[in-house]
C-alpha positions as CSV (number, residue, x, y, z in Angstrom):
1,X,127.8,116.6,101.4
2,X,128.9,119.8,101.9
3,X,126.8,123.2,102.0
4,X,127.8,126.6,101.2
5,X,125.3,130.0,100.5
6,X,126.1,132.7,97.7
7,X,124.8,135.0,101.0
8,X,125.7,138.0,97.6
9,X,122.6,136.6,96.0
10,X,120.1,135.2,98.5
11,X,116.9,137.4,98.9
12,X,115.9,136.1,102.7
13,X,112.6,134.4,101.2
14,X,113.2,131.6,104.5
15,X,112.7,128.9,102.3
16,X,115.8,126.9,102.9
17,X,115.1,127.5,106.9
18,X,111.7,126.3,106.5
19,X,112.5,123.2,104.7
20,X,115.6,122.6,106.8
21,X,115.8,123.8,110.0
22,X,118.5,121.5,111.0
23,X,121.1,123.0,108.7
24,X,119.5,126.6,107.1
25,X,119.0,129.6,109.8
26,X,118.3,133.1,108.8
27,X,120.5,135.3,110.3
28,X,120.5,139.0,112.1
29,X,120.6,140.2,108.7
30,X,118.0,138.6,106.6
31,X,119.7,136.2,105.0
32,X,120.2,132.4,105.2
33,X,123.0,130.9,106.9
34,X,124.4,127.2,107.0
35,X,124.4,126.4,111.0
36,X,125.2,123.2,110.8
37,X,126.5,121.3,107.9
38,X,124.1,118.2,106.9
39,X,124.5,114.7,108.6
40,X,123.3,111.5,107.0
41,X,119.9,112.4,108.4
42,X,119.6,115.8,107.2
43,X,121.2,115.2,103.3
44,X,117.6,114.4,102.1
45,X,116.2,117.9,103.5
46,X,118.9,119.6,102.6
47,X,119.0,118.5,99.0
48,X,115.5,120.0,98.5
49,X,116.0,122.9,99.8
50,X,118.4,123.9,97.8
51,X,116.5,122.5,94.9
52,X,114.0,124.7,95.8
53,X,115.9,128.1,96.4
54,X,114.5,130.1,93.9
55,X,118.0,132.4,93.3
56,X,119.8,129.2,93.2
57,X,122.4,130.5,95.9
58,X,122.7,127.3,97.4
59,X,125.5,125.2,96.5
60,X,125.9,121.3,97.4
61,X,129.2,119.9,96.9
């Protein structure tokens, strides 16, 4: 599983962070970052939290 953020579209709601913490940050800016791409462990957590993104900026490949 691989992570990446459309940073153009998120809106900094923290959602992602919340939800993740192990792989979601929010940065200087505002905005969410990928800090660490998901291990085995995280995949679950990360999943839905991009499922739950409401500007659908995060992309799961």
């Amino acid at each position: 599983m691989k992570i990446e953020i459309d940073r153009d579209g998120c809106i900094g709601c923290g959602q992602c962070a919340g939800l993740c913490p192990e792989v979601f940050e929010m940065a200087e800016d505002g905005l969410a970052q990928v800090i660490h791409q998901p291990d085995a462990a995280d995949e679950e957590a990360a999943q839905a939290a991009a499922d739950s993104c409401p500007v659908m900026v995060i992309h799961v490949n």
